[in-house]
Backbone as CSV, one residue per row, in Angstrom:
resi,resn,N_x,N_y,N_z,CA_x,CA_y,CA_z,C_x,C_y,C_z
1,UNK,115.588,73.920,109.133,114.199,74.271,109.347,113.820,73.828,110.757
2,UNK,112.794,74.455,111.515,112.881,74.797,112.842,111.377,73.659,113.044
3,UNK,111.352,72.272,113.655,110.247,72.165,114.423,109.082,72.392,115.039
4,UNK,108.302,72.422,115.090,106.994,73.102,115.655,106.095,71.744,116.634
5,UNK,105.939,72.044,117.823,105.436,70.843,118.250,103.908,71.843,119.143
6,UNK,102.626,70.872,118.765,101.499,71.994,119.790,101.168,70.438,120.313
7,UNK,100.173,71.118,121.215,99.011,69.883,121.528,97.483,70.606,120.899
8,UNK,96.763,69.315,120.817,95.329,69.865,120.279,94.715,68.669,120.813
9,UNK,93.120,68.905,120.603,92.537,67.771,121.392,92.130,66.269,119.996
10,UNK,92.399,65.610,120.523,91.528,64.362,119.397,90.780,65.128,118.318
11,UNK,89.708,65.352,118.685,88.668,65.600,117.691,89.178,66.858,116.946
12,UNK,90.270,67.719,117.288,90.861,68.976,116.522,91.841,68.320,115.554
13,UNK,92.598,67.381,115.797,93.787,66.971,115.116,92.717,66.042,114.215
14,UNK,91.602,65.553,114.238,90.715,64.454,113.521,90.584,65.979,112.099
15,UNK,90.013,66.820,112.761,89.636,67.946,111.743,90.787,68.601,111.088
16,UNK,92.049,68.634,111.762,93.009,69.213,111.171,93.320,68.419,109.679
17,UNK,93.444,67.068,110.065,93.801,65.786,109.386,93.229,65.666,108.212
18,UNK,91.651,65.500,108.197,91.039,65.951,107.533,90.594,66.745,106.620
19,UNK,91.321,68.339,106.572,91.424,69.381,106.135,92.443,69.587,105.151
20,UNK,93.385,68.836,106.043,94.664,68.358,105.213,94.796,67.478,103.688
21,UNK,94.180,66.597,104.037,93.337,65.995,103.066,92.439,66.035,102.025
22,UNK,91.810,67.277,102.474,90.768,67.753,101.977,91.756,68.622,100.465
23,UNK,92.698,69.464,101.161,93.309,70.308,100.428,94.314,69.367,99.820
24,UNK,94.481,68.394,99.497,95.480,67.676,98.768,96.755,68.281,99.188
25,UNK,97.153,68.520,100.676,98.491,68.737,101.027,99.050,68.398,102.373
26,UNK,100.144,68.301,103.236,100.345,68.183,104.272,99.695,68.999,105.327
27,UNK,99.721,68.721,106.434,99.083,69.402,107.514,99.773,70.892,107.943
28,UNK,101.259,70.314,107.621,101.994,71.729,107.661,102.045,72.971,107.174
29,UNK,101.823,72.642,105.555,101.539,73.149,104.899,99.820,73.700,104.776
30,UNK,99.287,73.219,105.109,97.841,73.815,105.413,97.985,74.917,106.420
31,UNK,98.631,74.724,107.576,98.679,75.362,108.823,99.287,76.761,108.190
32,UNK,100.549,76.401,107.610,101.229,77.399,106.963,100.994,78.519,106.069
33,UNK,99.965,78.333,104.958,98.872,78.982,104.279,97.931,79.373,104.962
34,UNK,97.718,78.870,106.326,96.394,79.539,106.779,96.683,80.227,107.991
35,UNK,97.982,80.198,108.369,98.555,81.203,109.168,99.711,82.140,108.749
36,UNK,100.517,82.065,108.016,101.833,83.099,107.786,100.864,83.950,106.600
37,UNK,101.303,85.009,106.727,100.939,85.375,105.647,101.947,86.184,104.587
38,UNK,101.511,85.883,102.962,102.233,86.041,101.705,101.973,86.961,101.052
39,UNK,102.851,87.392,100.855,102.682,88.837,100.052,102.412,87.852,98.344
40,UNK,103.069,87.102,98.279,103.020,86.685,96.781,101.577,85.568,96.422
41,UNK,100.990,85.504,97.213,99.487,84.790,97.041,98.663,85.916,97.137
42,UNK,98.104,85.718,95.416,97.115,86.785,95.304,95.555,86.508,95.917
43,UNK,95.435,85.366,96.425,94.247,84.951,97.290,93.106,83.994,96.089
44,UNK,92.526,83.468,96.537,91.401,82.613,96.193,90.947,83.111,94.833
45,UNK,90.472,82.536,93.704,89.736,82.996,92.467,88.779,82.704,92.867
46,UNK,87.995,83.879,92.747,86.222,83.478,92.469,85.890,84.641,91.507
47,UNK,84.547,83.608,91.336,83.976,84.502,90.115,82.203,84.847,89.985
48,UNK,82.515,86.160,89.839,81.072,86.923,89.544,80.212,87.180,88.397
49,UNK,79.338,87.518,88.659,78.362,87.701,87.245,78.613,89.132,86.839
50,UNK,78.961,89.265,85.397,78.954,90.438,84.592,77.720,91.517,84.738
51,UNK,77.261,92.428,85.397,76.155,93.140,85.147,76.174,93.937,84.050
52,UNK,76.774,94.228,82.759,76.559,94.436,81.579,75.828,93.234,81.111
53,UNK,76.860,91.890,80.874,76.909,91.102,79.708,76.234,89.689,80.405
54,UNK,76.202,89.494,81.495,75.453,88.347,82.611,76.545,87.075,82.192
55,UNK,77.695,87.698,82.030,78.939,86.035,81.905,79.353,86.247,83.192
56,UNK,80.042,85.054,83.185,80.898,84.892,84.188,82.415,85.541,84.537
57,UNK,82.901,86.074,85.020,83.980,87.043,85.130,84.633,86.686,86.111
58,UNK,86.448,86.604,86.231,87.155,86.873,87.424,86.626,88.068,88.850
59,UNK,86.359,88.070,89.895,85.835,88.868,90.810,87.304,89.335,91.228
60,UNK,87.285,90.775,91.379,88.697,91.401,92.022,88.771,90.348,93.161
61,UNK,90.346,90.860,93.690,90.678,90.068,94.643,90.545,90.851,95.737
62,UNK,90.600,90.386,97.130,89.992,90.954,98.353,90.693,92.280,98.365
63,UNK,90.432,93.557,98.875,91.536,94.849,98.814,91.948,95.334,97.498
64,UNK,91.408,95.080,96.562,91.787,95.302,95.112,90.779,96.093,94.126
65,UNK,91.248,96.474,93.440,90.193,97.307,92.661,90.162,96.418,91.576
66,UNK,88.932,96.586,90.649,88.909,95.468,89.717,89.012,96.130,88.736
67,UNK,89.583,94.995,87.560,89.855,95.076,86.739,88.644,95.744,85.452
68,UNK,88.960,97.026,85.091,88.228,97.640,84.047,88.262,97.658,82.657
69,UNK,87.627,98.157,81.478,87.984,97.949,80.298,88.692,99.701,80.778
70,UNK,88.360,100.210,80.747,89.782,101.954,80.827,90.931,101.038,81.506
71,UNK,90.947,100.635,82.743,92.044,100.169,83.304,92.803,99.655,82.522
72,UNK,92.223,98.505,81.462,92.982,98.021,80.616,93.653,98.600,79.305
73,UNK,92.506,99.087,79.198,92.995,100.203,77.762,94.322,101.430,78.015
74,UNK,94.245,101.998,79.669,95.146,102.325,80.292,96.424,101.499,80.110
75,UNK,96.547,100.371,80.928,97.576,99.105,80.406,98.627,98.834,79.250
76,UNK,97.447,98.819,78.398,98.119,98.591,76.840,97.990,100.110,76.253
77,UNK,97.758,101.432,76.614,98.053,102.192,75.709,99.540,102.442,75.185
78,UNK,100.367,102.293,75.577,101.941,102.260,74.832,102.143,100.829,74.895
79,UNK,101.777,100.262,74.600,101.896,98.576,74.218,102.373,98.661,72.469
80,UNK,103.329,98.098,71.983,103.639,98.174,70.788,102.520,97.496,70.099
């Protein structure tokens, strides 16, 4: 595995550090998630309000179409 060396100023590496921390992981690994990007990270969960039913619901993910009751019924129609 290949090294990476930058410079940043004090108060950037204070915030990097920090961030790091924040996310319960290494700095590398922060950097790494927030720069390479993954085809296999489906991105952040958040969640929206139902405008039928006013619950709380998974919100599609960014670029995604959301999840429907046809979509689903689509899904499982040859489902044993």
């Amino acid at each position: 595995m290949t090294t990476l060396t930058f410079k940043v100023s004090d108060a950037d590496a204070q915030v990097l550090r920090r961030k790091g921390r924040a996310a319960k992981t290494s700095l590398s690994e922060l950097l790494r998630q927030r720069v390479l990007p993954r085809e296999t990270v489906a991105g952040k969960v958040r969640l929206s309000r139902c405008r039928l039913t006013g619950a709380e619901i998974f919100a599609p993910v960014a670029g995604q179409a959301a999840l429907t009751t046809q979509t689903v019924r689509e899904l499982l129609a040859d489902f044993p």
